[in-house]
N, C-alpha and C positions, 0 to 999 in steps of 0.2 A: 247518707250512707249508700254506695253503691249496692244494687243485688246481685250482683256475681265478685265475689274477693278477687283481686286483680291477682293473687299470688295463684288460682288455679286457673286462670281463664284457659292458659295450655291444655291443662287435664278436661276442663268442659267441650274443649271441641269436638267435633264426630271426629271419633277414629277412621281412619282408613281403612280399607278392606282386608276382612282376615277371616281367617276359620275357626268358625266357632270348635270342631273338632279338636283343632291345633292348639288353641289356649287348651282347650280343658283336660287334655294330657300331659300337660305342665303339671296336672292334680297327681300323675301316676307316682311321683316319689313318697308321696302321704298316705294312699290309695295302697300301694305296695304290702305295708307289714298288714293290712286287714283284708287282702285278698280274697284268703283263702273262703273267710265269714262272707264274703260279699255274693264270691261266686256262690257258695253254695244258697244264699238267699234266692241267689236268680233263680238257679235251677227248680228248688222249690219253687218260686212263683211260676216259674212254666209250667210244674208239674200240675198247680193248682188251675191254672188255668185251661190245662189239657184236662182236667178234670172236668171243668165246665163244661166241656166242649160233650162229653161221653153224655151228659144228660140227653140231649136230642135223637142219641144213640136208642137211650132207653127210651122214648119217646114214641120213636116207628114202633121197634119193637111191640111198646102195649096195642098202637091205633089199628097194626097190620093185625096181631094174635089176638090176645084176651079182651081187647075192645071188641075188633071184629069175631069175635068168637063167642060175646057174652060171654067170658070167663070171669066171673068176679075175682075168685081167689089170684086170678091170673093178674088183674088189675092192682087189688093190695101187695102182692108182691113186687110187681112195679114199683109201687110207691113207695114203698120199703126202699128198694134201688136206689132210688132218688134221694129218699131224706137222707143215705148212708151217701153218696156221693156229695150234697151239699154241705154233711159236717165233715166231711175230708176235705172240702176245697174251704172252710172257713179253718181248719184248724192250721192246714198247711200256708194261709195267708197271716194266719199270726205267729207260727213259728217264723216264717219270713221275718215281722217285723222284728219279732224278739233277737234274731242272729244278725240284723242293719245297727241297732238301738246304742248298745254298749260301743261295737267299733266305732259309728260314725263320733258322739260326742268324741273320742278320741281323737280323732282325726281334724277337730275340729280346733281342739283344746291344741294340740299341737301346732293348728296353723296358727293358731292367735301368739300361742309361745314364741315360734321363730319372727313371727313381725314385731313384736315388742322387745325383743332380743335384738334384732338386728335395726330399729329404730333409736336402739341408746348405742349403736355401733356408728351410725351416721354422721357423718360431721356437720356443725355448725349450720353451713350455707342450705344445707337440704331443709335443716328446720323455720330458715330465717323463707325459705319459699316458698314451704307449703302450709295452707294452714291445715289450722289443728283441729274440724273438723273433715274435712275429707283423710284425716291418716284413723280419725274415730270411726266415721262409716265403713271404713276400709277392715278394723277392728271388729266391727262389731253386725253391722247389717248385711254386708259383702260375705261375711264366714258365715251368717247364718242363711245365706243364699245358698250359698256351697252345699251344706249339711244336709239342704230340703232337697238340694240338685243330686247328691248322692245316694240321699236316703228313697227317691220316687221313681222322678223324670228319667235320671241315669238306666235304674231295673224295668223300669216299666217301657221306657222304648224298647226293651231287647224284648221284653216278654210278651206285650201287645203285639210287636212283629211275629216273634213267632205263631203266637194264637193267632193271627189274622191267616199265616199260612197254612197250618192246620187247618183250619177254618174250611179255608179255601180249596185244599185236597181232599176234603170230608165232601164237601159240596159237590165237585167238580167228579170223583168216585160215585156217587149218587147219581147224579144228571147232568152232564154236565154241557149242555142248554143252556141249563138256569145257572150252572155255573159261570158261565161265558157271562151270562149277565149281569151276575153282580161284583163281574172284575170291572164291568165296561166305565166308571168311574175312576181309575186307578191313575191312567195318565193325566185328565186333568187338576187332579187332584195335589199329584205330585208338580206339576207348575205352581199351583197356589201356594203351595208350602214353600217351596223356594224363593218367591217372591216375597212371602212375609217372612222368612227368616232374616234377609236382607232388612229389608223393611225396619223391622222391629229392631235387630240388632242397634242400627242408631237411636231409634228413641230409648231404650233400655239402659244404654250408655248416657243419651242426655237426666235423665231420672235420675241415677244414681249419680253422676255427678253433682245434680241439684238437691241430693238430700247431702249430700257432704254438705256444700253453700248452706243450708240449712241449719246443720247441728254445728257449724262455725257459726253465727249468727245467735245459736241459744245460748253456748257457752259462752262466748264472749259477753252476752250481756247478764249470764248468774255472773259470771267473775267479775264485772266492772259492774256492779248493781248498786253498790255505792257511788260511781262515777255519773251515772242515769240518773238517781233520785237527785244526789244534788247540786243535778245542770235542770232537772226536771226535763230530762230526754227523751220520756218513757212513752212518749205519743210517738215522736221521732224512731224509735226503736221498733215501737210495733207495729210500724208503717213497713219497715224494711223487711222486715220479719212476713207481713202481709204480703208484701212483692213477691218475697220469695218464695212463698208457699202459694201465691196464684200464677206464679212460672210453672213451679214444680204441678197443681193441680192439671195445669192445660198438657203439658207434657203427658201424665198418669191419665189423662182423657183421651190423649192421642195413642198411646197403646190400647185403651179398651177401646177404639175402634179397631183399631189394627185386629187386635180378640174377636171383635164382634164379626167382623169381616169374615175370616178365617173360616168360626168358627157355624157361620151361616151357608158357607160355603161346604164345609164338611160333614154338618148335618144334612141339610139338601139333597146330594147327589146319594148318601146311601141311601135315605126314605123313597126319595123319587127309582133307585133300581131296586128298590125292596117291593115296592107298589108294581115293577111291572113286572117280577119275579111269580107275584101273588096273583097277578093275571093269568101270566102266561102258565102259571101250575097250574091253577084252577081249570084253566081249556083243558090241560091234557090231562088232568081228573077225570073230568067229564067224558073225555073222549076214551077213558080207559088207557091212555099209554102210560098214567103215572097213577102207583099208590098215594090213599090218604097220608097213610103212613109216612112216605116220602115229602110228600108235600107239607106234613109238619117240622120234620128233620128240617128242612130247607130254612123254613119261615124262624124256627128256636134258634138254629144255628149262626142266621143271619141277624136276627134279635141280639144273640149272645155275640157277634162280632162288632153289634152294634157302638158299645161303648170302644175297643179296642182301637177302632177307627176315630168315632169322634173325639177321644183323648188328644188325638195326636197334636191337636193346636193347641192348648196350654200346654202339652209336656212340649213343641219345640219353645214356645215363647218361653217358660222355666228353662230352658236347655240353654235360649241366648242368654238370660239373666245371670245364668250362672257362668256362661263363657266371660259375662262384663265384671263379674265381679274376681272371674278367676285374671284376668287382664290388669283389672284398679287392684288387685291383692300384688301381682308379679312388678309391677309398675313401682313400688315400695323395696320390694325383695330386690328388684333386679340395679335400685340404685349401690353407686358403690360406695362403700362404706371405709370408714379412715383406714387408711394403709395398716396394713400387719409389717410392713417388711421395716426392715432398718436401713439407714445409710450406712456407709463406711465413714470412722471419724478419721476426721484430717485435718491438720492443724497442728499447731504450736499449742501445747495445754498452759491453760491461764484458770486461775482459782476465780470461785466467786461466781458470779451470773453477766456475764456478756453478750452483746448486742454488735456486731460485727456487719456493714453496709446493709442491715437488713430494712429491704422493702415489703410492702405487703399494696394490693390493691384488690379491692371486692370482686369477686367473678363475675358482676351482674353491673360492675360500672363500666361506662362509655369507654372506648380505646382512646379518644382524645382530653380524656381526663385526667387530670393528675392521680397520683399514688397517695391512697390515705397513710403511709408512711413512706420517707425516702430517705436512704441512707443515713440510717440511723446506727452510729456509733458510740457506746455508753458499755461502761466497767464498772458493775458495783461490786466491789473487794469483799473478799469472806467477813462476815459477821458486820458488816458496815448495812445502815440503813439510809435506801437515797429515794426523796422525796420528787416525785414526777407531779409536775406542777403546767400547766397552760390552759389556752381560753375554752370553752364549750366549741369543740368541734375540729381540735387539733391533734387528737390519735392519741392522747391518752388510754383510753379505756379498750382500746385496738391493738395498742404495744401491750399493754398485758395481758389480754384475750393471746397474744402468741407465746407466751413462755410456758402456760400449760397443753399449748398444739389445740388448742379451741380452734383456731383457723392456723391456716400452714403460710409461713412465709414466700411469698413469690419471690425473694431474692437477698442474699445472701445468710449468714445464719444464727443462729443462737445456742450459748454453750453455757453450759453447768459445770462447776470446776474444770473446765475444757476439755468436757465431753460433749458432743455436738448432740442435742435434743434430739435431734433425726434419727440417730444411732441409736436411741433407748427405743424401749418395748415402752408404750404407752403406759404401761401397768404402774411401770420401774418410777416413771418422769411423773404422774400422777401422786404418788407417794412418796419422792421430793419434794413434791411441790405444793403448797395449799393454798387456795384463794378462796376470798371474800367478795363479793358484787358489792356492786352500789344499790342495784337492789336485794333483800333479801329474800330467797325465796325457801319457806317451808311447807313440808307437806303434810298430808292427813296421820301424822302419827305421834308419838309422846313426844314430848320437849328431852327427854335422853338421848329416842331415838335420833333423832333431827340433830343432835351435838355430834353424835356418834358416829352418823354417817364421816365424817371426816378423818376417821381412824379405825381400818376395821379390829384391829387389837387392843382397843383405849380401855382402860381398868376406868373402873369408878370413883379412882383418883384422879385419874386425868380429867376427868368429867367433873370432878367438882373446881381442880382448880383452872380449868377452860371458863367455867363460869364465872370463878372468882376474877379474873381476869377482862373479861367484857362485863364486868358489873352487873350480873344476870341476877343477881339472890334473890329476884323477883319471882323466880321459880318455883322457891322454898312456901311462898304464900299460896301458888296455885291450888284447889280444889287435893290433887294428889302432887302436887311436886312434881319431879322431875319425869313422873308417869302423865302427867297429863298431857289430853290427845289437844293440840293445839287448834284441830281442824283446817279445811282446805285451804291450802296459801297461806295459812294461822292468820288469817284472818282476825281471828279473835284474839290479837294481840296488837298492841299500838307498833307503830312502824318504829319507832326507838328499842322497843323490846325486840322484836324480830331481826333486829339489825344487830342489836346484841349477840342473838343467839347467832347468829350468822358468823361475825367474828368467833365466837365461842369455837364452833364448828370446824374454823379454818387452824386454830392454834392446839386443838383438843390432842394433835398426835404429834407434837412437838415436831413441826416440819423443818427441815435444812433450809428451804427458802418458800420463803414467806410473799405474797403478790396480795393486798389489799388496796381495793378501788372505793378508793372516799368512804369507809367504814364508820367513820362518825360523823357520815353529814345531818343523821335523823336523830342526833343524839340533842339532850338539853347542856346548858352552857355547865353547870356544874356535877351532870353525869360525864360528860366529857372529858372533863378535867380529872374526874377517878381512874375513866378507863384508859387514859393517857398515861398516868401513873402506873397503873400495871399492866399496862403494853409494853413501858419501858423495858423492862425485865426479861417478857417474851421476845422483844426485838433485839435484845442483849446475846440471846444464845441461836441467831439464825440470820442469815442473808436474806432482806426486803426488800420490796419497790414497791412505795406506797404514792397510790393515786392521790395530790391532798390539792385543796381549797382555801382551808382556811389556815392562817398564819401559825395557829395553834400545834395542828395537824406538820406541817410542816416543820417544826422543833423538835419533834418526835426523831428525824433524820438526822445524818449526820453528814450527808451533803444533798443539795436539791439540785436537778436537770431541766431545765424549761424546755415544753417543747413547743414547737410554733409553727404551724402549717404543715406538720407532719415532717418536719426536725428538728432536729437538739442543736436549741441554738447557745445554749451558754448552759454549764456547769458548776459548781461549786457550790460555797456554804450559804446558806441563809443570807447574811450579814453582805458578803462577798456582792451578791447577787442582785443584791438592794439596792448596791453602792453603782454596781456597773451596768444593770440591764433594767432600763428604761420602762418595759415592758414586764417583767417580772413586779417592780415598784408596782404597776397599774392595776398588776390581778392581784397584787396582795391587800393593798389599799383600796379600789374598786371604784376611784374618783378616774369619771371619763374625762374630765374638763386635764388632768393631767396628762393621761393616756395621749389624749387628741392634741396636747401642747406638745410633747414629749417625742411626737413621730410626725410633729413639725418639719421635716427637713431644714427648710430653709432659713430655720432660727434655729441654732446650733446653741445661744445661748438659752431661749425659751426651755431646749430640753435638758442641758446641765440645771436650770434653776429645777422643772418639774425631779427632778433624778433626785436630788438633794434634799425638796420638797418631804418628798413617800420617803425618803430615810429617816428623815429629821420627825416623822410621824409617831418614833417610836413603834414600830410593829413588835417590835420584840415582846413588847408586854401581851402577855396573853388578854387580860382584864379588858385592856383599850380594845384588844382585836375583834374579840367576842362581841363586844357593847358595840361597834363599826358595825358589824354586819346584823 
């Protein structure tokens, strides 16, 4: 197993240069309706921190008066000062927290809203790309970056800026000598930062891209965990798994140097101008040009900007983090999502479901490659059911991936009672239209809900006889019936029942036209045979194209289309099709020694005897067909 999924290697490479500023004002549209709570936290927190700043105030004050004065009462008073200014700056740091706390989960709650909103907007090809851990990191670790970056890093750059300059004008109105000196750090200081913003910003990026590879890698192996056990992969598994979590370690290694760098740097230069601030007071202490007093103001003040400065490498490293995650969140949002708009229809109106030169070719296949469909022309008439039949790998399950606009045809069109599919509102052609996979997929919710999906207005009549109908009654024995939670994938269901439910699903809302892909290939030979029998009836009142395989399946129709290398090479009825296509005989019968006689060219008689052969087989009998395969 690879340790980087080849469908994001795109998203893992370093991005190219950009501003971290610039992503994270992309935030201002979510940021907006919570403003007003935001600003006013800041403000608060400056004020609290300007509050810090007055203790050193009160400080001279005592050492110059009531220290130097042996005032006691002068000193308790102080103190008094102090305790009252230290619960003003802790109360006003929790009011802070309390006016961030309520907006930001909001804001957070909403971004996760609009991406899973606009991930079921997406078409096909976006999902078939990327996987399904990096859109989960992007969900889930990426927005709680966001949330820390708004809730701290965001307030606290503006607010330690500002306390540093206060700071700095307290000091500098004092003495400012010593002021001068403990600016003299400021310029290189500001190179370092720059350097590791750059810096960091790539590794930040390679991280979080590697925890997506990651949580692709967990999930895939809870959901194929039956797949693992019985290949016994599970060594194989947690090898890959080991890869990628000692990629990701050395990465998450190389930013805590990057941190450590930084942040050795940052503390340094203040201690190192604090120590010769401490000097140079102390002389002109001594010498009489500076108060004690003053000379404490100096040292508390510079203690107390002490943190404001050394913050500043984790809050910008939190600042890149959050610029990466505001970039992998826009990276999703800013794909585009299936058209809203409609065509103009044009044409001749024709009843039924038509297939008119329509091509289709993957976006991601080579330009010198052929079209997984070509000019494919096919009329299945109102209420008629036509059975799409060909080999593993000939555009079956691709031609009806496009009648509910799953993927968009590259070339010419498709028409519902000869309204052209383009022309409908997605909504409209969805609720036309209902399909069945070949696999079935359900989700973590009751065996109702999972029918129901299919029909947002289905009475619990439709719902019993959607059931009746796919031979579901296995439902009625479930622990609660039709409330039972199936669980994830329904898993906890044999793949014949989930297949049931799945057709159940597609017929629940009695659809105009009907698109099922091999719907009873996981069925048993005499469950099949029931659900055949009352499919008849549902296919009796709607227009279908049913994907089939097996001989049985294709009785069900009332004419069959073969198709073969991505076109319809011959038409007609079952019987018809036996008689004249060579090839239809092979995939119905499944004998290659025929097949391979049969596209003999240069024995012309070889393939009338094979032709003849697969008719004379009897396939019509369902009994024989079944027992064949």
């Amino acid at each position: 197993m690879p340790t980087t999924p080849a469908a994001t290697e795109a998203a893992t490479a370093d991005p190219p240069e950009r501003s971290a500023v610039r992503s994270l004002l992309r935030l201002w549209p979510y940021v907006r309706p919570v403003r007003t709570r935001l600003f006013s936290a800041a403000f608060v927190a400056i004020v609290a921190s300007c509050v810090g700043l007055v203790i050193p105030l009160v400080l001279k004050w005592m050492v110059d008066g009531p220290v130097a004065d042996r005032d006691p009462g002068g000193v308790w008073l102080g103190a008094l000062y102090l305790l009252l200014l230290g619960l003003v700056e802790a109360g006003l740091f929790g009011l802070r927290r309390w006016l961030v706390a309520r907006p930001l989960a909001n804001v957070e709650a909403s971004m996760r809203a609009d991406l899973f909103r606009h991930l079921q907007r997406l078409p096909i090809a976006f999902h078939d790309k990327w996987a399904s851990g990096q859109l989960l990191s992007r969900g889930t670790t990426d927005l709680m970056l966001l949330r820390m970056f708004l809730a701290f890093p965001l307030t606290f750059l503006l607010v330690n800026g500002v306390t540093i300059l206060v700071g700095m004008i307290i000091l500098l109105a004092q003495e400012w000598t010593l002021g001068l000196v403990l600016l003299a750090p400021v310029v290189p200081m500001v190179i370092v930062c720059s350097l590791f913003e750059r810096r960091y910003a790539a590794v930040a990026r390679r991280a979080q891209d590697q925890v997506g590879d990651l949580t692709t890698v967990v999930e895939e192996s809870v959901l194929g965990v039956r797949i693992i056990k019985g290949f016994g992969r599970h060594r194989s598994q947690a090898r890959a798994f080991a890869d990628l979590a000692r990629t990701l370690r050395g990465t998450e290694l190389g930013k805590a140097r990057l941190l450590a760098a930084i942040w050795a740097v940052i503390v340094l230069l203040p201690e190192l101008t604090i120590g010769a601030a401490l000097v140079l007071g102390t002389v002109q202490v001594a010498d009489g040009g500076l108060s004690a007093g003053t000379l404490v103001l100096f040292l508390s003040t510079a203690l107390a900007l002490r943190w404001p400065v050394e913050s500043i490498g984790f809050l910008l490293a939190m600042s890149q983090e959050a610029a990466t995650a505001t970039e992998r969140y826009f990276e999703v949002l800013d794909a585009e999502p299936e058209s809203s708009e409609v065509a103009a229809s044009t044409g001749a109106p024709g009843a039924g479901l038509r297939f008119e030169g329509v091509e289709f070719r993957y976006p991601d296949a080579a330009p010198d490659t052929a079209p997984a469909l070509d000019g494919i022309d096919l009329h299945i008439r109102p209420g008629e059911t036509m059975a799409l039949v060909g080999a593993t790998g000939s555009g079956k399950t691709t031609l009806t991936a496009l009648v509910p606009r799953l993927h968009e045809p590259t070339g010419g069109r498709i028409t519902l009672d000869g309204e052209d599919i383009t022309a409908m509102p997605r909504e409209r052609l969805r609720e036309l239209v209902a399909v069945a996979f070949e696999e079935p997929t359900l989700f973590s919710a009751s065996v109702g809900d999972n029918v129901l999906m299919g029909a947002e207005h289905a009475t619990a009549d439709d719902l019993r006889r959607a059931l009746a109908v796919a031979q579901a009654d296995f439902v009625h024995r479930l622990p609660h019936g039709v409330d039972t939670q199936v669980g994830e994938q329904g898993l906890s269901l044999s793949g014949g029942q989930r297949q049931r439910l799945a057709l159940a699903r597609a017929v629940v809302g009695r659809p105009r036209f009907l698109v099922l892909d091999d719907p009873l290939s996981a069925l048993d030979v005499h469950t099949e045979a029931l659900v055949e029998a009352a499919l008849r009836e549902v296919l009796a009142e709607t227009t279908a194209l049913v994907v089939a395989h097996r001989p049985s399946t294709v009785l069900l129709a009332d004419r069959v289309a073969l198709l073969s290398g991505g076109r319809i090479t011959a038409v007609g009825t079952h019987q018809e099709l036996l008689r004249d296509s060579a090839e239809y005989a092979w995939l119905m019968s499944g004998d290659e020694e025929a097949h391979d006689t049969a596209y003999d060219e240069a024995d012309e008689a070889a393939y009338d005897e094979a032709d003849e052969a697969a008719y004379a087989a009897g396939l019509d009998d369902l009994t024989y067909a079944k027992e064949d395969r």
